[in-house]
C-alpha positions as CSV (number, residue, x, y, z in Angstrom):
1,X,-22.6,26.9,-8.4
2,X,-22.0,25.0,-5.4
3,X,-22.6,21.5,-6.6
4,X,-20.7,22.0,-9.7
5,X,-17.9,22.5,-7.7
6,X,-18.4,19.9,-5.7
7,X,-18.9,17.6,-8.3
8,X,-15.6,18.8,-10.1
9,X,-13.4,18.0,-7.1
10,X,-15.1,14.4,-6.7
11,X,-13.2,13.3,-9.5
12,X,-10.1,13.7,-7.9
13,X,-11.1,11.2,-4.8
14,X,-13.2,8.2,-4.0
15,X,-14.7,8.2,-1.0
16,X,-14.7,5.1,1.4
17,X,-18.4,4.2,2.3
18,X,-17.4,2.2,5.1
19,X,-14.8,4.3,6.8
20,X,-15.2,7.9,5.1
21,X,-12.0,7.5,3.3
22,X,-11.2,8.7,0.2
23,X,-8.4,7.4,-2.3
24,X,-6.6,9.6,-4.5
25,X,-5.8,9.3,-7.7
26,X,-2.5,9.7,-7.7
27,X,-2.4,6.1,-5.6
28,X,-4.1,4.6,-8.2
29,X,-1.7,6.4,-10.9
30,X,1.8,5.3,-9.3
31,X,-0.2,1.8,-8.2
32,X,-0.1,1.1,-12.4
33,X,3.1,2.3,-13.1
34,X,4.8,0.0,-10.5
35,X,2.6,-3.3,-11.7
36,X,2.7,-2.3,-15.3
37,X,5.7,-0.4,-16.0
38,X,7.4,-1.4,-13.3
39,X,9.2,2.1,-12.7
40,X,9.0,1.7,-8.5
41,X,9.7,-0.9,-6.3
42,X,7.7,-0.2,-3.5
43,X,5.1,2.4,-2.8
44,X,3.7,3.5,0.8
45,X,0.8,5.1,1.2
46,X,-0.6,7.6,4.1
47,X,-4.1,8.2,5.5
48,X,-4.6,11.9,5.5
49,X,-6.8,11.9,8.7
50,X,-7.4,15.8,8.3
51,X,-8.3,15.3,4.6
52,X,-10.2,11.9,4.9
53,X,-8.2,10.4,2.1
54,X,-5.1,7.5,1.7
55,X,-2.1,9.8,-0.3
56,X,1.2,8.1,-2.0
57,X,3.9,8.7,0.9
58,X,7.0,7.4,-0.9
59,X,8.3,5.8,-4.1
60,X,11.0,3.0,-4.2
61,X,13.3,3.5,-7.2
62,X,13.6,0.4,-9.1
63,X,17.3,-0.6,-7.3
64,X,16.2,-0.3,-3.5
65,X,16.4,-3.4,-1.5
66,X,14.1,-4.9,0.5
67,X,16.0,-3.2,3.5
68,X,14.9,0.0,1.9
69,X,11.2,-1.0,1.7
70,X,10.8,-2.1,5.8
71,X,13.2,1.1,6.1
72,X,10.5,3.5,4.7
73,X,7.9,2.1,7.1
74,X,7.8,4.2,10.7
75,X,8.2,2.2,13.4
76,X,5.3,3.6,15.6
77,X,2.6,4.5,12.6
78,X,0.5,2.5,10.8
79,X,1.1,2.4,6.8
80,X,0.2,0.7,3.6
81,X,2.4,-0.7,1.0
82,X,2.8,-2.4,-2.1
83,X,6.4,-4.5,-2.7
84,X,6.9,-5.4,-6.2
85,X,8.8,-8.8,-5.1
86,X,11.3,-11.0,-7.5
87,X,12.7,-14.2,-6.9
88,X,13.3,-17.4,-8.7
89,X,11.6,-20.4,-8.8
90,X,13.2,-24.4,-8.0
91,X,12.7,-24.8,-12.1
92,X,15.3,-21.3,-12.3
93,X,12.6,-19.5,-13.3
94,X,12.2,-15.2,-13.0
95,X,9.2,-14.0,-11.1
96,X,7.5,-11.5,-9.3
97,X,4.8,-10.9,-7.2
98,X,3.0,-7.7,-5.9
99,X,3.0,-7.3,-1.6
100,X,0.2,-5.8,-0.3
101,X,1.6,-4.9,3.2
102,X,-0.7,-3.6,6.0
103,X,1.4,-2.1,8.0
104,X,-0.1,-1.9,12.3
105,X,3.0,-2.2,14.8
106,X,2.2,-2.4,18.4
107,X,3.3,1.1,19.2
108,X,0.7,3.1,17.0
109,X,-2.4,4.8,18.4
110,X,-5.5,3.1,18.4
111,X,-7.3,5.5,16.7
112,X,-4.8,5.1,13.7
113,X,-5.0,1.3,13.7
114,X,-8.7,1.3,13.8
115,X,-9.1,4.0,11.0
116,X,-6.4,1.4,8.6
117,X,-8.1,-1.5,9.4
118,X,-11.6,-0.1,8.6
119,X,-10.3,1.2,5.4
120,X,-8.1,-1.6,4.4
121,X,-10.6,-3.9,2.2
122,X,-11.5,-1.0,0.1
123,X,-8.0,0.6,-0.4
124,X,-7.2,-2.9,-1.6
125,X,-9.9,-3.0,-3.9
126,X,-8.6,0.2,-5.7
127,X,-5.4,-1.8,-6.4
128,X,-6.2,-4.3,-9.0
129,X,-3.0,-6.9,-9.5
130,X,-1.9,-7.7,-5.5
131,X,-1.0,-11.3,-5.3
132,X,-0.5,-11.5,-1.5
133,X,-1.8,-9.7,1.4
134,X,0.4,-9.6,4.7
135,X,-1.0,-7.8,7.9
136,X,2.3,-7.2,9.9
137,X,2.5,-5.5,13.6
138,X,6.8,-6.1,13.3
139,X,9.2,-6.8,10.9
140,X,9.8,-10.7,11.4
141,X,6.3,-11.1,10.2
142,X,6.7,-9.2,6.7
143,X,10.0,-10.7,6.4
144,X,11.6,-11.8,2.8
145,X,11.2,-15.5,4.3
146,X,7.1,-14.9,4.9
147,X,7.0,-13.8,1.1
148,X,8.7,-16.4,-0.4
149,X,6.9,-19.1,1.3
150,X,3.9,-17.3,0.3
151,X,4.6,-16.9,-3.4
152,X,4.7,-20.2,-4.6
């Protein structure tokens, strides 16, 4: 009885070999709408120590800025995000690109950076369609200038 309901709740989550984290679903779920559908600009995600598992934090409506994005990330936790970036090309040319933001400022605990950066390559892995990766620590170095140089 046990193991079926063990095995009916490990649908639900993937766990992390490496760190022990799991990833739910739902990440995966709002991960596709905002690449394919495009119904969210941004998404940040939490790591659920207490749980073991990375959770959707906060959705960008389609109309928040950039501002909005680095806005949503706290200044003394660590965070990851996806930025569904659009710009123009030099040939006038619309296009976007997804941001895979690692978010690690200065001021978090230890603990919590180790915990993201041990689970990082995996999350990542769950999130098929990021075109750039940025590890940031403070805002100048996940600025909009660091993703356009990066995009083309």
């Amino acid at each position: 009885m046990i193991s079926v309901l063990l095995t009916g709740c490990s649908s639900h989550l993937q766990a992390n070999a490496a760190s022990g984290m799991a990833v739910h679903d739902d990440c995966k779920l709002r991960f596709l709408d905002l690449k394919a559908k495009r119904t969210f600009r941004f998404i940040v995600f939490k790591i659920e120590e207490k749980q073991k598992q990375v959770i959707v934090e906060k959705l960008g409506e389609p109309a928040d800025s950039y501002e909005d994005f680095t806005a949503s990330l706290p200044a003394d936790e660590c965070r990851y995000a996806v930025y569904d970036f659009d710009y123009v090309t030099e040939d006038n040319c619309q296009k976007s690109r997804i941001v895979f933001v690692a978010w690690s400022p200065d001021t978090a605990r230890v603990r919590s950076k180790m915990i993201y950066a041990s689970s990082k390559d995996r999350f990542k892995r769950e999130l098929d369609g990021i075109q750039i990766e940025l590890q940031a620590t403070d805002p100048t170095e996940m600025g909009l200038d660091v993703i356009r140089s990066r995009s083309n």
